[in-house]
N, C-alpha and C positions, 0 to 999 in steps of 0.2 A: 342657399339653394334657390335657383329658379324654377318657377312651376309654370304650368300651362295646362289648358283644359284639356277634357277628353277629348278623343275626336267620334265621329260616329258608330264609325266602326268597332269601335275599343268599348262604348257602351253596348252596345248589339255585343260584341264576343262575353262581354258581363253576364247581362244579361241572361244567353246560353248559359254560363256558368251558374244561372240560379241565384245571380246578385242582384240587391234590387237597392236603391237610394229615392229619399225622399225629394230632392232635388239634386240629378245629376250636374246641373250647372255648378253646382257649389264642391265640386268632387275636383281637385286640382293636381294635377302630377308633374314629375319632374321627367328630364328631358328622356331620360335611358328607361322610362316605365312601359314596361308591358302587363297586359292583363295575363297571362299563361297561369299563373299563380296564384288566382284568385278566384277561391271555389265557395260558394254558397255562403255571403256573406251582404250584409247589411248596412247602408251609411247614413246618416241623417246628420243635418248642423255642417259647417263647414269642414274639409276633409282635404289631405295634404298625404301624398303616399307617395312615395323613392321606390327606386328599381329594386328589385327581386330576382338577382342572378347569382345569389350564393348557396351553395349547402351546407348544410350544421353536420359536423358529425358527432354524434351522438353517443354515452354510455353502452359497452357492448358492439359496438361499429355499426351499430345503425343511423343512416342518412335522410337526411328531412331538408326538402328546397325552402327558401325562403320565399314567402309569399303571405297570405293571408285566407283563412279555413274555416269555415263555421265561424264568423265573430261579427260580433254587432259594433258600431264605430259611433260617436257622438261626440263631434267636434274634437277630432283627432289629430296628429302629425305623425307621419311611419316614417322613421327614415331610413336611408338605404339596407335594403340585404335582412331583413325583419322577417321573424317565421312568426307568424300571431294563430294559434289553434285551437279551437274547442274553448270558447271563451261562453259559461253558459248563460252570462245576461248579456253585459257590454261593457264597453270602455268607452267614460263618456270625457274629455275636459283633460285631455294629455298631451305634451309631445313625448315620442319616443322615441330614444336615440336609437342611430343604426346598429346595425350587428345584434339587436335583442332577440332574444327566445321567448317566448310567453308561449305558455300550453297549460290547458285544462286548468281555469280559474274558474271562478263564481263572478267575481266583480271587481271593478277596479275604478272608479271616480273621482271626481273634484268636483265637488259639489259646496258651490259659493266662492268667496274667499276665504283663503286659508294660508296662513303663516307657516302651517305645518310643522307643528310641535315647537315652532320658535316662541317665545312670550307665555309659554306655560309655566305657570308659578306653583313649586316643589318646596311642602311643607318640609325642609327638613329638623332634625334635631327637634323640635315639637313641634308634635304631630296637631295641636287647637290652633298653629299659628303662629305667628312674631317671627319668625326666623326663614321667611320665604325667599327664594334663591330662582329669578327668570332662568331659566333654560334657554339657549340661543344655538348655533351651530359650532361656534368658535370659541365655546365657554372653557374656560380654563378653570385649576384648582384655585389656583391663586383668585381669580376675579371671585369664586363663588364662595371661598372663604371669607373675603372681606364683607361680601354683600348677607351671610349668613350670622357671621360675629360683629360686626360692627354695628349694631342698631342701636347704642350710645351716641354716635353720631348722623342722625336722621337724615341731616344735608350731605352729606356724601351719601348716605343710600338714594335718598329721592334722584341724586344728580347719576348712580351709576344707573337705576331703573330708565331714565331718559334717555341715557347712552343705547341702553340696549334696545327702547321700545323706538329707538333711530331706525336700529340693525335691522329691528322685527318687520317694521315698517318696510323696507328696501327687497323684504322677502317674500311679503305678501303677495298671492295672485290669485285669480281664478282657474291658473290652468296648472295643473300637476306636470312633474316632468320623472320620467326614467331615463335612466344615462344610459349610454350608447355601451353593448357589449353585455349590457345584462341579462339577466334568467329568472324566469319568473315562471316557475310548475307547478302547481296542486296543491294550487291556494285556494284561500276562501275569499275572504274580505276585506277589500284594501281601502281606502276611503280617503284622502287627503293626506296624501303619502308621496313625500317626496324620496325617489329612488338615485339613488347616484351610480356613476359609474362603474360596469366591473359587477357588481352589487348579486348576488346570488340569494334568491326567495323562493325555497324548497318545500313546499310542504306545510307551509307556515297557514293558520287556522284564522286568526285576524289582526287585521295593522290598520289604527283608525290615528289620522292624526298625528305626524310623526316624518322625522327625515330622516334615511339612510345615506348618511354621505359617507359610500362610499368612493375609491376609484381603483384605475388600473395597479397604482403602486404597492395600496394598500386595501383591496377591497374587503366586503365584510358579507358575511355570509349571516342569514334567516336561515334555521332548520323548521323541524316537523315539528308539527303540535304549538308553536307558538304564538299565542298572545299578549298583544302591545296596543296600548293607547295615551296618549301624550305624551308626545319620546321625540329624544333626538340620540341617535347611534350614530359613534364616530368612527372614520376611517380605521381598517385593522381591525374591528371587533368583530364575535361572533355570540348568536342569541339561537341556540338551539335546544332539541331536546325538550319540548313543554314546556317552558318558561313561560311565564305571564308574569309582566311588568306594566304599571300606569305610572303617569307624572316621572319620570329616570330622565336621567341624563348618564348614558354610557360613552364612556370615554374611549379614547383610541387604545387599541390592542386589548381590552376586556376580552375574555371569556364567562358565558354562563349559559349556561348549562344542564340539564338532568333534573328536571323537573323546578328550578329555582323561581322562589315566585317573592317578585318586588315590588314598593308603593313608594309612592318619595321619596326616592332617593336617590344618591348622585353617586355614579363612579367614574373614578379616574383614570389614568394610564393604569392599564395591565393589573385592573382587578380582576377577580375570579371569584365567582358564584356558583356552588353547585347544591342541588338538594333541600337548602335550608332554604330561610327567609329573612328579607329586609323591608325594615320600616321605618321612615323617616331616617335614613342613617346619612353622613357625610362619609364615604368611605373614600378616602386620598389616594395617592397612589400605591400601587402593590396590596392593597385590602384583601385577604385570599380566605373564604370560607369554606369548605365544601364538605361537611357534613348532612345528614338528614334535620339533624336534632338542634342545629345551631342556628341562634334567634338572634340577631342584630337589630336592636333596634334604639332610636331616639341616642345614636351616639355618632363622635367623629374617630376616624383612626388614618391608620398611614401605615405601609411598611409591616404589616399585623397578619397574623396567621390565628385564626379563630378553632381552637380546638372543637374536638366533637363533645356536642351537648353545649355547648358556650350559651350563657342567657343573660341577660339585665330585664328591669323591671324599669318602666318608668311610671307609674300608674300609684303607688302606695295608697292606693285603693280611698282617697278621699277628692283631690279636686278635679281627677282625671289626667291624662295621659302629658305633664308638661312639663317632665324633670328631664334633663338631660344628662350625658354625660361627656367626657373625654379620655382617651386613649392616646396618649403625645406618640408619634413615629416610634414603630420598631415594637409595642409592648405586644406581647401576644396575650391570649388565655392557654388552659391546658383542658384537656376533658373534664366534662361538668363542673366548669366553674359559676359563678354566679358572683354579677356586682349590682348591687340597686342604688340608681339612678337618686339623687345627685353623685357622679364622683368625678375624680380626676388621676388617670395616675400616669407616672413620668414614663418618660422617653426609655425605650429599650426594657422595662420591667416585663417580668414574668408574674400571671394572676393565676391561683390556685386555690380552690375551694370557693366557697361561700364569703362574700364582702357584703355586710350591711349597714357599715358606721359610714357612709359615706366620707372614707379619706382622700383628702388632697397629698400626692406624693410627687406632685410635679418634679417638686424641689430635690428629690432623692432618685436620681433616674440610676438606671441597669440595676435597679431590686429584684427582691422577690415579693408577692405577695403571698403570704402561704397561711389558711386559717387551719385554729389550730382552736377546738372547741369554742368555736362560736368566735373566737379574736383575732384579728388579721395581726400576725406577726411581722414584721418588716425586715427584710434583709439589705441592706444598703449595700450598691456596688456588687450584689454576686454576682448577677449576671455579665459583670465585665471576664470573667476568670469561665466562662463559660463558653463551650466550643460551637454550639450554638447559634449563640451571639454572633460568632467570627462569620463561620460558616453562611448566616444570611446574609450581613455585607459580604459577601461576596460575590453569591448569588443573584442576587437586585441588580446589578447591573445587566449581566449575563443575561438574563430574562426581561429585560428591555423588550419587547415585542413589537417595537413602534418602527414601522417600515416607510410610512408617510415622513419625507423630510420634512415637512411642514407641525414640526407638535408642538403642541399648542403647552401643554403641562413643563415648568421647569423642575426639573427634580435634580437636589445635590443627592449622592447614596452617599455623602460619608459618615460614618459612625462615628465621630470625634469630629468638633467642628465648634467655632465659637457659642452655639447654641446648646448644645450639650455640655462644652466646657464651660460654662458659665453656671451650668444647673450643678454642677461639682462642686465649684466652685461654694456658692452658697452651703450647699451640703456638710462642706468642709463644716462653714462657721456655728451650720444648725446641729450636725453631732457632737461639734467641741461645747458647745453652748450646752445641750442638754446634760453630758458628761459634766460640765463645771459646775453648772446648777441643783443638780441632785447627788452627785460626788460617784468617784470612782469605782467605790466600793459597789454601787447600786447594780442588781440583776437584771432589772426588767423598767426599760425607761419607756414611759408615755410621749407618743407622737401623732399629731392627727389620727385621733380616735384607735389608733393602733398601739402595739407595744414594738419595743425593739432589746433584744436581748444584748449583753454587755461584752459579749463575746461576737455577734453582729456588729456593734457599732465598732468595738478599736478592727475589725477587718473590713469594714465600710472603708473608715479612715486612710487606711493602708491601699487600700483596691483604687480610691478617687484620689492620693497621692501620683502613686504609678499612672493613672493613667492622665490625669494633668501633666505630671513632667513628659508623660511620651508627648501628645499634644502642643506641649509649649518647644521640645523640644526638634520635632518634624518640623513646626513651622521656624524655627530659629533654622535650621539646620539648610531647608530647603530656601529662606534668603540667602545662606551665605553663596551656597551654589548656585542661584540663579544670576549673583553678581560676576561669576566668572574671577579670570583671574585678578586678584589684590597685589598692589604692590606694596604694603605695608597697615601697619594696626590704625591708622587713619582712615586708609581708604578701607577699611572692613569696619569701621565704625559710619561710616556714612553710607557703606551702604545696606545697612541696619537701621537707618533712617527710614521713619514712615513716610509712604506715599503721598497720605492726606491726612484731615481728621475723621474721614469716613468711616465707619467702622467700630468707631470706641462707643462705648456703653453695650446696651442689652441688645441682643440679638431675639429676632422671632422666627419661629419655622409657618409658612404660611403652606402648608401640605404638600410641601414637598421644597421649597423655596426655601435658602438659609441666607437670611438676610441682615444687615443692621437696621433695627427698628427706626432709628433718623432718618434711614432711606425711603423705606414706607411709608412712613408720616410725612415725609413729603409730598411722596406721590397722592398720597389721599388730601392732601391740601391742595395741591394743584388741580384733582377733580372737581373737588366742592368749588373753587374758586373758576373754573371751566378754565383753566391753562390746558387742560388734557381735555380736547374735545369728542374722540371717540373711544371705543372697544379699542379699537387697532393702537392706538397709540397708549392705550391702559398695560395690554400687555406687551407694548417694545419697551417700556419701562422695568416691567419686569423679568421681562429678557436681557435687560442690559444690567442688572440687578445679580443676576444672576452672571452673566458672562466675567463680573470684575469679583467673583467672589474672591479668589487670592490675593488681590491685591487688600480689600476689604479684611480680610481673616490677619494679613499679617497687622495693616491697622490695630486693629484688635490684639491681637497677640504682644505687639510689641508693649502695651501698656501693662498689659500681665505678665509679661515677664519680668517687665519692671516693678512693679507691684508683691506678684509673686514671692519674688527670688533677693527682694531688697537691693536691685542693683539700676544705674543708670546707665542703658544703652550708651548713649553719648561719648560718655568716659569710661566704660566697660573696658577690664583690663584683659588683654592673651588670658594670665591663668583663670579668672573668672568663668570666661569661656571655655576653657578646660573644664571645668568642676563641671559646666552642664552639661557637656556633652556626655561624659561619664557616667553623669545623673539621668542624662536619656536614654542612652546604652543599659544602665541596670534596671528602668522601669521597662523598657520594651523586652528584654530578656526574660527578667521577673514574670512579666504579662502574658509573655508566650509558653514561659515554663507550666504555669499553670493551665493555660490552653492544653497542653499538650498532656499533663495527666488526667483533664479531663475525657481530652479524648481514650485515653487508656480505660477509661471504664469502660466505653465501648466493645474491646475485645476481653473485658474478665470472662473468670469460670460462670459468675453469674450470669450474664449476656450470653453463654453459650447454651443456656437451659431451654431444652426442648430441641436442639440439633440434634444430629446423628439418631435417626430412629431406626431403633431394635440392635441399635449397636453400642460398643465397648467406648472408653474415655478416649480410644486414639481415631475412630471415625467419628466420632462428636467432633473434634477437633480441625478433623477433614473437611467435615461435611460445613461445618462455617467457615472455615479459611474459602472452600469452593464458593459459597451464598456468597460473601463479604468483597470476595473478587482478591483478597490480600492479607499479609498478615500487619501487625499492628503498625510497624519499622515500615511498611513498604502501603500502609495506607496514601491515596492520593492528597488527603485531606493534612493528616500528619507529616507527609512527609515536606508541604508546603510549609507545615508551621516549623520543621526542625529547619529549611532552608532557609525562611524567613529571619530566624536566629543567626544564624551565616553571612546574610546578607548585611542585617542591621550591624553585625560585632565587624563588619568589616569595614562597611560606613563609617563608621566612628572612628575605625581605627584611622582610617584615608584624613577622617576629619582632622582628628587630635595632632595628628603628622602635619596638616595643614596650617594648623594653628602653632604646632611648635617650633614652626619654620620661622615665623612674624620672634 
């Protein structure tokens, strides 16, 4: 935009208006500017003001011209079409993008240089230190997982710290900006706050230090009551309700909410915060708490639904606050549960009661944890048979929130995946091992600090059988399919050929990322080494990590089913292939059967208790079929898993046809 000074006239009609500048030479405007708009206002420092020929319309269809009204200016930029009103000190060290609304603030500054919430370092997972995670605008799960767990390798941290103190560097200014189209009413105090786009600040009490990158696609709303200081908020979130938050990093499409009050801590894609509080936490994508009574603190999670009352303890009351914990993707708690810190437990388990032996159950994922006079019981695999379970993968996608095409988090949702089937895997060897070592006959078998009953373990067995062969056999199934058509058992053995070697050995989940750890480990060699010289190209790596995951998974897959199954792809016979498919068809039946009577507790007589009030067995009946929306046959939820049986039994059958053809 081109500017040009006043003319004399234009200061004389000011003037009139009761405007007054410490030096009107320094007051510069653009070509279509008129004064008409400008009532009882103040400028000092250099000053840069656009035309004022739009109206807002406003909540209730009330109309307000753009211009500027009561406000003090200090080295400002307005740009086109700007209503600025009732500002009760000033705005000193800003541009403002066009189309903004600002009314009835207290203050709004830049005061010095400021990075604005970029390069602030978030103790998380312990809260004395070691495991500090920079905040940037572009911060992903993936980068701040690494930069949080990998402190065994110092030269990769020192070398990501540089990457990022590049980025911080590149953002540093002395002058604050608000994006064009934004709102800003019946605020207090803003301080070194970068506003983006779109961006909606309602009410909000103080924001000191801190970027709102918002925009038009995915903007982010500030509500009432909230306080924030050392933050960065990403496109798509929302921070209302009294929250007070220091040192966060809130990710895109978060919600929090209702009084939620957080310190150190990082959220991802499409966590949710309401009521409770966090400390020091790493919460990955999908972290959802919203109780009053539920305390996260000093742990990681992913994929996690924190019952009411949920606690840990990291403190055991001797060297202070620096035990941590883990929660692998998918475990929830249930009401008043409680774990103290150290612990770990696996992927997709359920925590119930009081845990204080500090168990590692990584290795035993879709558990239960259930205490049971003071001893953590262990249930291996129930949670696979659990409707639950099904029901969230399902939902995680669906609740994707992230409207910005630009996201920064990779997240895989599948619940079976070489990362989990790998924790099966082992499971297998560690139940059969325990079984052979203290003998068949035994009740109650010792396991990290826990017990596991003998009646658990051979249906552990049974539950990570079934669902390894669905796994091994989805991915068998879906190469044969993606090869199209075969003209013979040759060409269907070649093209059961692996990709690469990419893929084979252990897999890691890096909060949301399901990747082959060789892949990782390279990339983190390539940092230390500076082959990877920025943020940006840290994560197009792990973007393209992410985008080959199938091809990766069948890598993998194909050695365990070799492995597995005692068979060699290569020279794998027709009937062979037969046998599995039959074996994937009875594990995915098997798995869904039991989904599906667990969904039938849902509609028992038990579940019906407390319906139908003041009335007989046959309005009880009524009165929950109305709540429920269905009866049990025509549930939305059941009636996918009896489809899903139909679909699978017919897969296979198309399959077995396929193959009896060769």
């Amino acid at each position: 935009m081109t500017y040009r000074y006043l003319t004399s006239e234009e200061i004389a009609q000011l003037e009139r208006q009761l405007c007054q500048a410490t030096e009107w030479g320094r007051v510069m405007v653009s070509e279509g500017f008129s004064p008409d708009h400008i009532i009882s206002s103040r400028f000092s420092g250099d000053i840069r003001l656009g035309a004022f020929d739009k109206e807002f319309l406003l909540a209730g269809g009330m109309k307000k011209h753009s211009g500027l009204y009561h406000v003090t200016l200090h080295n400002v930029e307005v740009g086109d079409n700007c209503c600025i009103e009732s500002v009760n000190n000033y705005i000193a060290n800003y541009r403002i993008g066009h189309d903004t609304f600002i009314e009835n603030v207290d203050i709004i500054i830049c005061d010095g240089e400021s990075s604005f919430g970029n390069g602030v370092e978030v103790s998380v997972l312990n809260e004395t230190g070691g495991r500090e995670v920079t905040i940037y605008d572009r911060l992903s799960a993936q980068q701040a997982y690494v930069m949080a767990l990998y402190r065994h390798r110092p030269e990769l941290i020192g070398r990501m710290r540089s990457l990022v103190g590049d980025y911080v560097s590149s953002v540093t200014s002395s002058v604050g900006t608000i994006g064009p189209c934004s709102v800003i009413v019946d605020t207090g105090y803003i301080k070194n706050v970068k506003v983006g786009e779109c961006c909606k600040i309602e009410g909000a009490c103080r924001l000191k230090n801190g970027s709102i990158n918002s925009n038009s696609i995915a903007p982010v709303h500030v509500g009432v009551g909230v306080i924030g200081d050392d933050f960065i908020i990403s496109s798509g979130s929302s921070v209302e309700d009294g929250v007070t938050f220091s040192r966060c990093f809130i990710g895109q499409a978060c919600k929090l909410g209702h009084n939620y009050s957080a310190s150190d801590s990082l959220f991802f894609s499409n966590c949710q915060g309401e009521n409770g509080e966090a400390c020091a936490i790493f919460a990955g994508p999908f972290t959802v708490t919203h109780h009053k009574s539920s305390l996260l603190i000093a742990g990681m999670f992913s994929f996690m639904n924190a019952g009411s009352g949920s606690n840990q303890s990291n403190h055991m009351y001797k060297l202070g606050p620096i035990h941590q914990g883990i929660m692998e993707r998918g475990a929830k708690t249930s009401s008043d549960s409680y774990l103290l810190w150290p612990a770990k437990v696996g992927a997709f388990s359920l925590v119930m009661g009081r845990h204080v032996a500090h168990q590692d159950t990584s290795d035993l994922p879709f558990s239960y944890l259930i205490e049971d006079g003071g001893v953590t019981f262990v249930m291996p695999g129930a949670n696979l048979k659990s409707v639950g379970t099904i029901r969230d993968a399902k939902k995680w996608p669906k609740r994707d929130g992230r409207k910005d095409p630009d996201k920064f988090d990779c997240i895989n949702f599948n619940l079976l995946s070489p990362y989990t089937v790998q924790k099966m895997l082992h499971a297998v060897d560690i139940l059969k091992d325990l079984r052979r070592v203290s003998g068949t006959s035994t009740e109650v078998y010792s396991y990290q600090n826990g017990k596991i009953r003998r009646s658990s373990l051979e249906k552990g067995l049974r539950f990570y059988g079934m669902a390894i062969d669905k796994f091994l056999g989805n991915s068998l199934i879906s190469r044969i399919q993606k090869a199209g058509n075969l003209d013979g058992v040759e060409a269907l053995r070649k093209a059961l050929a692996k990709d690469s070697e990419t893929g084979a050995g252990d897999w890691v989940d890096l909060s949301g990322l399901i990747a082959p750890r060789s892949e990782v480990f390279s990339l983190l060699d390539a940092i230390e080494s500076g082959a990877v010289n920025s943020v940006g190209d840290i994560d197009a790596r792990f973007r393209e990590m992410h985008e080959q995951y199938y091809s990766y998974e069948w890598n993998w897959a194909h050695d365990v089913i070799e492995s597995w199954y005692g068979l060699d792809l290569a020279t794998v016979s027709v009937e062979s292939l037969i046998q599995l498919v039959h074996r994937w068809r009875d594990a995915v039946v098997s798995l869904d059967n039991l989904i599906y009577e667990d969904a039938r507790k849902e509609f028992s007589l038990s579940a019906m208790t407390s319906f139908g009030a003041d009335g007989d067995e046959k309005q009880r009946n009524l009165d929950f079929f109305q709540v429920r929306g269905a009866s049990f046959e025509n549930d939305p939820f059941v009636k996918s898993v009896a489809d899903h049986i139909v679909v699978k039994s017919r897969l296979a059958q198309d399959m077995l046809s396929m193959l009896d053809a060769f």
